[in-house]
C-alpha positions as CSV (number, residue, x, y, z in Angstrom):
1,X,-28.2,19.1,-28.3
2,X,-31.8,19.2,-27.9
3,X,-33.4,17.6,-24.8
4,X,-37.4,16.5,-25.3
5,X,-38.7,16.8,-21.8
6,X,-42.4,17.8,-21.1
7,X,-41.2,18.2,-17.4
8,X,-38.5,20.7,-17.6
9,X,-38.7,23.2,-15.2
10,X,-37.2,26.6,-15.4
11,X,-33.8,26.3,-13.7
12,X,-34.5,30.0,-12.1
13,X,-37.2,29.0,-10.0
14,X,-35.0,25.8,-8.0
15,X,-32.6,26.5,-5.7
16,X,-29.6,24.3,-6.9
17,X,-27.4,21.8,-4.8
18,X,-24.4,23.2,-5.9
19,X,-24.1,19.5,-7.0
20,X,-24.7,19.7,-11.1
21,X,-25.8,15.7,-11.1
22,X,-28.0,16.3,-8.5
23,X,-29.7,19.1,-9.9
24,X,-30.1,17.3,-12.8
25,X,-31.9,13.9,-10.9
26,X,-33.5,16.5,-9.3
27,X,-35.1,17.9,-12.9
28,X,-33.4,21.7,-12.0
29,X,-32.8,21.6,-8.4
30,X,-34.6,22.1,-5.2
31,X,-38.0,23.2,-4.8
32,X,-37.7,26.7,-2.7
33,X,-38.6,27.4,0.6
34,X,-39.0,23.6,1.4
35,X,-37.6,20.9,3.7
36,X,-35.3,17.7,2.4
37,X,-34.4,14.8,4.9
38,X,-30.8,13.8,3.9
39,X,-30.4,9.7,4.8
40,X,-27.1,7.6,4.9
41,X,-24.9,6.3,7.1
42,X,-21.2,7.2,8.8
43,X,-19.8,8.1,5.6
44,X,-22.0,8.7,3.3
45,X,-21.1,12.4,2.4
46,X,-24.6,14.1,3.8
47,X,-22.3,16.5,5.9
48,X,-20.5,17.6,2.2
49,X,-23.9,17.5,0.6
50,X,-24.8,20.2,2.8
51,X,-21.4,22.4,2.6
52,X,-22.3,22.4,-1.0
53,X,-25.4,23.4,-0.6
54,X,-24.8,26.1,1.7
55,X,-21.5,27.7,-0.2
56,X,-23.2,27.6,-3.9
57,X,-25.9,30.1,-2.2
58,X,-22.9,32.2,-0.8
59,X,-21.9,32.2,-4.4
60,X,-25.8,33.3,-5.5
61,X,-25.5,36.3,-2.8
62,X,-27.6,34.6,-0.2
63,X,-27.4,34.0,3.7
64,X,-26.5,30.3,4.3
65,X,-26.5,29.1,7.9
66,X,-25.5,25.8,9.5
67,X,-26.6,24.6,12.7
68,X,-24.7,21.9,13.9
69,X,-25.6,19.5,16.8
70,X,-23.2,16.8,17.0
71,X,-19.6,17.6,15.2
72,X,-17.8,20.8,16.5
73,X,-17.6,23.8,13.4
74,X,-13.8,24.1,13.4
75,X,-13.9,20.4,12.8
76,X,-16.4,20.6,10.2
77,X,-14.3,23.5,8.4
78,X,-11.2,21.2,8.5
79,X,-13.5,18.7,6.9
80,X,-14.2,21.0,4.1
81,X,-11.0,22.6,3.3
82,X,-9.6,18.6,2.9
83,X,-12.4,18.6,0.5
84,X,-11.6,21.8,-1.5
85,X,-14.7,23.2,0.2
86,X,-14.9,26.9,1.2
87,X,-16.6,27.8,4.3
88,X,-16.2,31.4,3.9
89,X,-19.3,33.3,4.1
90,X,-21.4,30.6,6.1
91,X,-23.1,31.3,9.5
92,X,-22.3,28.7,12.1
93,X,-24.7,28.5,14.7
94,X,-22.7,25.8,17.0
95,X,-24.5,23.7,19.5
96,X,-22.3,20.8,19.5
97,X,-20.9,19.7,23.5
98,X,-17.8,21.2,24.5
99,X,-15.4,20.0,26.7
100,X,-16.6,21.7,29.3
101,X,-19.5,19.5,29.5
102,X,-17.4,16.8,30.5
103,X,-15.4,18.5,32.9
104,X,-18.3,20.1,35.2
105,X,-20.6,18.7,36.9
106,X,-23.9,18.9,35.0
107,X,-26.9,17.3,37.5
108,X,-30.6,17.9,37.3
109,X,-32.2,17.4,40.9
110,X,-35.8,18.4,39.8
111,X,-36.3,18.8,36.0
112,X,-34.8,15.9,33.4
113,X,-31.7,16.4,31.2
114,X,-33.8,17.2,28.4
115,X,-36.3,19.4,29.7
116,X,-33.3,21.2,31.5
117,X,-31.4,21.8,27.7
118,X,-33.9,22.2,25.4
119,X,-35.3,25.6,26.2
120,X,-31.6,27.4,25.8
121,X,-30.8,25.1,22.6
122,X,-34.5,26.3,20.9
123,X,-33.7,29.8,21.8
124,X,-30.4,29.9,20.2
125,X,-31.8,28.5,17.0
126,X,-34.5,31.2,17.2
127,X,-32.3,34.0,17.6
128,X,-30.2,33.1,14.9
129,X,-32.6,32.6,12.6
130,X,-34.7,36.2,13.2
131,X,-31.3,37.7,13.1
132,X,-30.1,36.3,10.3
133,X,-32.5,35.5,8.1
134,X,-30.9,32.8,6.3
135,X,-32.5,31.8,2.5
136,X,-30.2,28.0,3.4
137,X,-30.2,26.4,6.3
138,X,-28.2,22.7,7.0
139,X,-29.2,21.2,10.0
140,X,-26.3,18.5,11.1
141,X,-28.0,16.5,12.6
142,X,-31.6,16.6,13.6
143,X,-31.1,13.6,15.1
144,X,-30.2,15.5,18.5
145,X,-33.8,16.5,18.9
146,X,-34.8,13.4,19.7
147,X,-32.9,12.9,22.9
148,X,-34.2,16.5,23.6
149,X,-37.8,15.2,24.3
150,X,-39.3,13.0,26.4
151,X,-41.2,10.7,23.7
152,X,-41.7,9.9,19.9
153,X,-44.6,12.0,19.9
154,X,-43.1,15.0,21.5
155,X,-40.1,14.5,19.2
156,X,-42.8,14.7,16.3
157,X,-44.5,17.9,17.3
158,X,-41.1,19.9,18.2
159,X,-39.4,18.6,14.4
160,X,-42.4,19.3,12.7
161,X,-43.3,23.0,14.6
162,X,-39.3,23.3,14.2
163,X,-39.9,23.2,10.2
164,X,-42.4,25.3,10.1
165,X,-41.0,27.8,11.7
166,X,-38.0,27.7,9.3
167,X,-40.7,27.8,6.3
168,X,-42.3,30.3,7.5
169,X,-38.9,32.7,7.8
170,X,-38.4,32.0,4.3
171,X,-35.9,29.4,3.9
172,X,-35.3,26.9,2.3
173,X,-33.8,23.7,4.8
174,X,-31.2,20.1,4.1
175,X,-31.4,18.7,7.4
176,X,-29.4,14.9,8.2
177,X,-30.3,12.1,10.4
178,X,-28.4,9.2,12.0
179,X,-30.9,5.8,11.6
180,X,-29.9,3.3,13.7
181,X,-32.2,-0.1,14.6
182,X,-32.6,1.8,18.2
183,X,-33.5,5.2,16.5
184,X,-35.0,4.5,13.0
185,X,-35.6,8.1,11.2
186,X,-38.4,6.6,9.2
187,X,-40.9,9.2,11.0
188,X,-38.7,11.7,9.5
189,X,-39.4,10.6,6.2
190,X,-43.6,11.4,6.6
191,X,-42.5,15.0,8.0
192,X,-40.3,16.6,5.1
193,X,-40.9,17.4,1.1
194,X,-38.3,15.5,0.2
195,X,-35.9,12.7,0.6
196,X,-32.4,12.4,-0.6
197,X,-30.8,9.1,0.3
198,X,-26.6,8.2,0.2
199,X,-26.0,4.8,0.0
200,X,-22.4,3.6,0.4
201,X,-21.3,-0.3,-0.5
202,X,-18.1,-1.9,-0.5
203,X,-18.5,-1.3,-4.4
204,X,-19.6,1.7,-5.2
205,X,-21.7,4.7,-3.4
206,X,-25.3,6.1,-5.1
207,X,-27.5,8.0,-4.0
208,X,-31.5,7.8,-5.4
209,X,-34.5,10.1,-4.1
210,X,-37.8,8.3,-2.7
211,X,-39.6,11.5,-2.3
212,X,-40.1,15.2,-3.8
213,X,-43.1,17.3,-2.8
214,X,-44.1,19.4,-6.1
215,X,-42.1,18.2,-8.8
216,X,-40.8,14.8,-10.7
217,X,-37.5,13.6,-10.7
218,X,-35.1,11.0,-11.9
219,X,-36.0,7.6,-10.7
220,X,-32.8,5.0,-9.8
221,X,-30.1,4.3,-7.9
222,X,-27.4,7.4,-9.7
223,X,-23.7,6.5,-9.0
224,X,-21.8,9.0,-6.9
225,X,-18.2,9.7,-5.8
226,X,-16.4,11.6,-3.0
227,X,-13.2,13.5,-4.1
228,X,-10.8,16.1,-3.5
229,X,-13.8,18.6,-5.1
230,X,-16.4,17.1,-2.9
231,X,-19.7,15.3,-3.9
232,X,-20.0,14.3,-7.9
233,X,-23.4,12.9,-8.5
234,X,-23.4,10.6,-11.8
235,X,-27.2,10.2,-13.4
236,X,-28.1,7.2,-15.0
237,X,-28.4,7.8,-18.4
238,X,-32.1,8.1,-20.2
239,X,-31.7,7.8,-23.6
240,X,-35.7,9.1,-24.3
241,X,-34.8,12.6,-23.0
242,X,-32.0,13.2,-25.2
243,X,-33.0,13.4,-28.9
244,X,-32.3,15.4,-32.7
245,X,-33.0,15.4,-35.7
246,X,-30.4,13.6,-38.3
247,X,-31.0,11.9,-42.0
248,X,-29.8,8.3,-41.2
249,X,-28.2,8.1,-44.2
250,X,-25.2,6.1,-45.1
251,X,-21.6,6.3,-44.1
252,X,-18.8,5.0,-46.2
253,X,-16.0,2.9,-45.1
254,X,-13.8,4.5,-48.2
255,X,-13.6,0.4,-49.2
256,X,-15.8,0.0,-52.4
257,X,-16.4,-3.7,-51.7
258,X,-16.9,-3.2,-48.2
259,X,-19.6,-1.2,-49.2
260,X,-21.0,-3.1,-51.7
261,X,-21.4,-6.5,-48.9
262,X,-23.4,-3.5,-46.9
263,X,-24.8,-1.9,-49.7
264,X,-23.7,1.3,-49.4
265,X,-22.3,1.6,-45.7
266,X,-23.4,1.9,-42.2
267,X,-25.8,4.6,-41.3
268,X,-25.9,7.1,-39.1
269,X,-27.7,7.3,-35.9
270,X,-27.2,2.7,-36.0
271,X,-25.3,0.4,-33.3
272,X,-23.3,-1.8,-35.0
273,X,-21.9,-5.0,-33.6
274,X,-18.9,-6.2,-35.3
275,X,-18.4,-10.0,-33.8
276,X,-15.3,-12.2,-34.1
277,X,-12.7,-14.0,-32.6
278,X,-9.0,-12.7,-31.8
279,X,-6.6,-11.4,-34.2
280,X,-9.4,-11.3,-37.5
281,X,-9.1,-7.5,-37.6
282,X,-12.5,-6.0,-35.8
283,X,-11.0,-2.9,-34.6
284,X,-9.2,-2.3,-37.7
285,X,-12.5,-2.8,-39.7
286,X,-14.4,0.0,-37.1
287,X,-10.8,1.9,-37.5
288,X,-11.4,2.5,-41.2
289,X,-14.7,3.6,-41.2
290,X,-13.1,6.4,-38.7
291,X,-10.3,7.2,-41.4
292,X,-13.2,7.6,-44.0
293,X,-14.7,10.5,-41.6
294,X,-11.8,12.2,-40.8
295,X,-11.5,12.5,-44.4
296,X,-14.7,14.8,-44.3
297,X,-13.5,16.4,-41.5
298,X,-16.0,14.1,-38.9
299,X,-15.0,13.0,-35.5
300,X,-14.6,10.2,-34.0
301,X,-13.7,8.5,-30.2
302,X,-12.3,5.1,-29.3
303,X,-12.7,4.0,-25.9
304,X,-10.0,1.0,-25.2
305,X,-10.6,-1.3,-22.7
306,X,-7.9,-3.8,-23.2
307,X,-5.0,-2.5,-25.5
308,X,-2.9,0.8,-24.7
309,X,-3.3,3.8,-26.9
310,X,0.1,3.5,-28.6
311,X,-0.4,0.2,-29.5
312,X,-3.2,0.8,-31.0
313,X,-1.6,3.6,-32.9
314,X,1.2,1.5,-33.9
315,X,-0.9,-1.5,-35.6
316,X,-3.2,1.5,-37.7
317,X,0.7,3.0,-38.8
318,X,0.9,-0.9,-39.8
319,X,-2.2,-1.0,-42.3
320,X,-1.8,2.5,-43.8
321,X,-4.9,3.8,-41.3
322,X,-2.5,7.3,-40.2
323,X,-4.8,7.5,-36.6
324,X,-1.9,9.4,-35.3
325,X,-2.0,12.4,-37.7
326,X,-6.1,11.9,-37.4
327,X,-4.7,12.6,-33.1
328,X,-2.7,15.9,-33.9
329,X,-6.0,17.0,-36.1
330,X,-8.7,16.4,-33.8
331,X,-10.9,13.7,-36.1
332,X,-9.8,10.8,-33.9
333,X,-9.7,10.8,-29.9
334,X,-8.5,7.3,-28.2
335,X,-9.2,6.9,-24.8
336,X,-8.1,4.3,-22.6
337,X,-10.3,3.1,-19.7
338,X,-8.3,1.4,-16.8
339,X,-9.8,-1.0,-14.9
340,X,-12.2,-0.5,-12.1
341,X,-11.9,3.1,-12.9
342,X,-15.4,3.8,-13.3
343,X,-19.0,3.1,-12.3
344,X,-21.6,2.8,-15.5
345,X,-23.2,5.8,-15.2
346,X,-20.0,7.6,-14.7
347,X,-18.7,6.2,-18.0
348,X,-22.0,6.7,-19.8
349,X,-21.3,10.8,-18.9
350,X,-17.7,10.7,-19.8
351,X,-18.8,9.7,-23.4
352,X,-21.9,12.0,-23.5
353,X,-19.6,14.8,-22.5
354,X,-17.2,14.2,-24.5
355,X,-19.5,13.1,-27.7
356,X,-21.6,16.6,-27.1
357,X,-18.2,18.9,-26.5
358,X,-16.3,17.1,-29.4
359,X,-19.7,17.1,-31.9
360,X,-18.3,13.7,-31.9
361,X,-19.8,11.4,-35.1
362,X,-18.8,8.2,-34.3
363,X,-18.3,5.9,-31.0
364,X,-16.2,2.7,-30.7
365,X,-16.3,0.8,-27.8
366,X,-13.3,-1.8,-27.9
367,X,-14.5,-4.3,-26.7
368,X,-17.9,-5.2,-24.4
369,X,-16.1,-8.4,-22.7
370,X,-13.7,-5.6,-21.7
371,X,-16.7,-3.0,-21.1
372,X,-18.0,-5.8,-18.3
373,X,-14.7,-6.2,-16.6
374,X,-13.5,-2.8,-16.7
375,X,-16.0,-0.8,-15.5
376,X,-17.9,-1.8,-11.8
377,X,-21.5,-3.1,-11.8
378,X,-22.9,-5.7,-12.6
379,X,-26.1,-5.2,-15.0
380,X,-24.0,-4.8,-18.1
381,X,-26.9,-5.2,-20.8
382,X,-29.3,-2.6,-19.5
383,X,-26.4,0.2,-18.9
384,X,-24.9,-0.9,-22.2
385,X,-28.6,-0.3,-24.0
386,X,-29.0,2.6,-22.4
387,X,-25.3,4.1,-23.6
388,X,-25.8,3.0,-27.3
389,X,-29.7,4.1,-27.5
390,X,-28.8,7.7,-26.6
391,X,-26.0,7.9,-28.6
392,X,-28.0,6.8,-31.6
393,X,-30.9,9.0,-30.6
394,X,-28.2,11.8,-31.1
395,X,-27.4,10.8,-34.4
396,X,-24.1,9.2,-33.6
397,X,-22.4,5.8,-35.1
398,X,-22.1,3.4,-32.5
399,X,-19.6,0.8,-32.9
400,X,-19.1,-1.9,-30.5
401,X,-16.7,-4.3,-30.6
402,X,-17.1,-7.9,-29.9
403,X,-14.4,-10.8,-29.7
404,X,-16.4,-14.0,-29.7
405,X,-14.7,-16.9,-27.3
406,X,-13.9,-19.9,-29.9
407,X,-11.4,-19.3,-33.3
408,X,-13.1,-22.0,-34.6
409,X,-17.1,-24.4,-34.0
410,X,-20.1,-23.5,-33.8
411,X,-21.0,-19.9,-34.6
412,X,-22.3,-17.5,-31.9
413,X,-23.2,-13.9,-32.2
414,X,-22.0,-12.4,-28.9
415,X,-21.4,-14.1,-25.7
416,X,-23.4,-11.5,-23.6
417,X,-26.7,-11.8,-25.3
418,X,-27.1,-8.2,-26.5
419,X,-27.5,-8.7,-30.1
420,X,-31.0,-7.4,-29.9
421,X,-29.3,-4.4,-29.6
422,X,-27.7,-4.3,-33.0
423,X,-29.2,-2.3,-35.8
424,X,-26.3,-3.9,-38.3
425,X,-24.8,-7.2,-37.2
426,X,-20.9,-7.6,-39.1
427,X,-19.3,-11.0,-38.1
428,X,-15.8,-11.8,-39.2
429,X,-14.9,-15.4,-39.0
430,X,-11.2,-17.1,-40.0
431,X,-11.8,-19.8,-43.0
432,X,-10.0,-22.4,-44.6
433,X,-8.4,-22.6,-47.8
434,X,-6.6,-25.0,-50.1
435,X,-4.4,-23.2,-52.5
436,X,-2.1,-25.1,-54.6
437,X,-2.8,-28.1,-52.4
438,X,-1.8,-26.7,-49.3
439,X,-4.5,-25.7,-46.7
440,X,-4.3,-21.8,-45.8
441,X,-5.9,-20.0,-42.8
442,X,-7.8,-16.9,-44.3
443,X,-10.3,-14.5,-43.0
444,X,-13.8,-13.9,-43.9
445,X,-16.2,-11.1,-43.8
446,X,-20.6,-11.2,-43.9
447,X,-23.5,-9.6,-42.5
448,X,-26.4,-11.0,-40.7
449,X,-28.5,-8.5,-40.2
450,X,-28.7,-4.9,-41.0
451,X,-32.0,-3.0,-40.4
452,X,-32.1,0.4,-42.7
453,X,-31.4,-1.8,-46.0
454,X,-30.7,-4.9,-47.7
455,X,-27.4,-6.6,-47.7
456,X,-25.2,-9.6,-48.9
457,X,-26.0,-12.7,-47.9
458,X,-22.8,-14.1,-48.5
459,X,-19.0,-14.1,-47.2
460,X,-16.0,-12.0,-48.6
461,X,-12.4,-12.7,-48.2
462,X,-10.8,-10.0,-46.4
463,X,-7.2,-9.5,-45.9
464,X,-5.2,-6.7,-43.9
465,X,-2.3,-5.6,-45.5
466,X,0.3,-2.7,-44.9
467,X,-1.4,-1.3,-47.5
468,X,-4.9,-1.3,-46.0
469,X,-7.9,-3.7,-46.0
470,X,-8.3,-5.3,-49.1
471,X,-11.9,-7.0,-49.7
472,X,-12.6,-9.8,-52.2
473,X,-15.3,-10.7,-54.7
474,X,-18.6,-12.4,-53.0
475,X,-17.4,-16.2,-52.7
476,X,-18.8,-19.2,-53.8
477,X,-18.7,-22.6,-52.5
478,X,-18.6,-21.7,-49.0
479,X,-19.6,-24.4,-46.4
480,X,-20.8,-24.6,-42.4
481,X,-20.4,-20.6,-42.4
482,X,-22.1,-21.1,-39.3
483,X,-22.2,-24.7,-37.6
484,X,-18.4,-25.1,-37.8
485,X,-15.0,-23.3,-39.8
486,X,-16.1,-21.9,-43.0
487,X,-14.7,-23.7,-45.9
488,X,-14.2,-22.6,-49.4
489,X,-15.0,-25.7,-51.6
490,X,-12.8,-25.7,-55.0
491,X,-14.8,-26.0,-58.8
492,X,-14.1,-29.1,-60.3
């Protein structure tokens, strides 16, 4: 895969997250040997940011210290173990309150509370760090200096001379904050190089960055989840950044009519909509075209929103489409997507990893009412354009899968207004028939728009057999193809 970026920095010289989505938002990682403000609330996941942060530079051989303020270190090491976290090899310079601060009697006749505990905490911190030396340092949370000093502006000096003093010893600092209406950290925000902020909703968690000293990054709201493995960061997809070099040319459905009514096939590299109402065999139409490229040993994926697997495998053993042998041979993946179970950007990487591992040829998506209700979010048309836009940029076949509302009236494209989309537009519609007097429901196949080359402008009869699809001559005589029921007006 070949990524156009102007931008792209040399991963060597960023520090990475330990985080592989946020390095990527963050165009490589961290820029060294500066400071990032971590926002969110109770919840968020800044304390497992940092772990990550800290134990991916015990992996690269460096020091990696956390200070910690407010939650006890054995606690935070339960924490991480929960998370599948190691904490081996981190420094923990503790500063939490113990117990024994409750228990004794801690009065100040002549000298404030503050005045009283910030010399011994500020000397522990600098011992530490001229001791250790650390290339990471997570501060947890640097909140605590503000009820160390007396005023706003005091609390201002000490952070600031606080972070220089870490910059000047060579490292490279994640520190959190707790924002509150009676303690906004926005002042923290004007004093560090960058901002990182985790945003948690009763639908879904992202994070975005508002600010990066030295280097551009991925703008948006990125989707991100908390697991058993810790932080996963999910970028939005940008379709302009990933891009290669194909011949667009076409791809046969193995149907000689079929291609005839598209002159010559679907090309590669196109989104095709393929728009109908229930039952007139869409996904068996897309189906073929993916038992055409297993035939020349291509791939293909089906994502399933609505039907299970094996009953998708049991209506292709139906019309002679063997998807299950394509399975056991690697040409054909089917994938079901459960409801709920992901965020759009974390779907939009599931295909692009897969499509990229696989070297993946063509994409289904059955179907985009099932898209919209199946995976969380609601701006369905610009996560959907940005899925099929890189996937074409890559050279792939999108197919997406449509099931218009009505059997029957007037004739509508989609129902989600993403037609613009489309670089072919197939529409399958049922008609009706009199054969023999007797009025038959058939089914009826046409293009309305297809952008690489010309097409029919008229409808075939298409019937699916156990023998396959079987499309008809170019038929004459059809009526209200689309104002109302296509009808198939008999010679005289």
């Amino acid at each position: 895969m070949v990524h156009d970026r102007a931008d792209r920095v040399d991963p060597a010289e960023r520090v990475c997250t330990g985080i592989e989505g946020l390095d990527e938002v963050l165009n490589g990682g961290l820029v060294p040997h500066q400071t990032y403000l971590v926002r969110g609330g109770p919840g968020t996941g800044k304390t497992t940011l940092g772990l990550h942060f800290l134990t991916t530079g015990v992996a690269n051989q460096e020091t990696s210290l956390f200070i910690n303020l407010g939650e006890a270190a054995a606690q935070i090491q339960r924490n991480a173990r929960s998370s599948g976290i190691s904490t081996a090899g981190i420094s923990f310079l503790d500063l939490s309150p113990t117990s024994e601060f409750f228990t004794t009697n801690q009065t100040y006749d002549i000298f404030s509370p503050a005045e009283v505990e910030r010399e011994p905490i500020t000397q522990q911190i600098i011992e530490q760090i001229e001791t250790l030396k650390p290339d990471r340092v997570f501060l947890d949370s640097i909140t605590q200096f503000r009820y160390l000093t007396s005023d706003a502006f005091q609390f201002r000096r000490q952070v600031l001379s606080f972070l220089r003093f870490l910059m000047e010893h060579d490292a490279t600092v994640l520190f959190t904050s707790e924002s509150s209406e009676e303690a906004p950290d926005s002042d923290l925000q004007f004093l560090c190089d960058g901002v990182i902020h985790l945003n948690f909703t009763p639908k879904y968690r992202t994070l975005h960055i508002s600010k990066f000293r030295g280097s551009n990054f991925q703008n948006g709201h990125h989707s991100l989840r908390i697991t058993d493995r810790g932080v996963q960061v999910f970028p939005r997809l940008r379709p302009e950044l990933h891009k290669r070099n194909f011949h667009p040319e076409p791809i046969s459905s193995g149907i000689p009519d079929l291609d005839a009514l598209l002159h010559g096939g679907l090309e590669r590299g196109t989104v095709t909509i393929i728009s109908g109402p229930s039952g007139v065999g869409k996904t068996t139409i897309g189906l073929q075209f993916m038992k055409e490229a297993a035939g020349r040993g291509e791939r293909s994926i089906v994502y399933t929103f609505e039907e299970e697997v094996e009953i998708i495998l049991q209506r292709c053993e139906s019309v002679n489409i063997p998807a299950r042998t394509m399975l056991e041979r690697g040409t054909l993946t089917l994938q079901k997507i459960e409801p709920l179970q992901f965020t759009p950007d974390e779907f939009a990487q599931l295909v692009r990893h897969s499509a990229e591992a696989q070297q993946t040829q063509i994409v289904m998506l059955d179907s985009i009412s099932g898209y919209r209700l199946s995976v969380q979010g609601d701006d369905l048309v610009s996560h959907i354009h940005s899925l099929c836009k890189y996937l074409a940029n890559t050279g792939i076949t999108v197919l997406l899968i449509n099931e218009t509302e009505k059997i029957a009236g007037e004739f509508r494209a989609t129902e989600v207004g993403i037609t613009y989309l489309a670089d072919n537009f197939v529409f399958m519609r049922y008609l009706e028939r009199r054969i023999g007097g007797e009025l038959h429901i058939r089914k009826a196949i046409g293009v309305l728009k297809k952008r690489l080359s010309d097409f029919e402008k008229t409808l075939r009869e298409v019937e699916i057999t156990r023998y396959g699809i079987k499309v008809g001559e170019p038929m004459e005589g059809l009526e209200g193809i689309l104002s109302d029921t296509p009808f198939l007006r008999e010679k005289e």
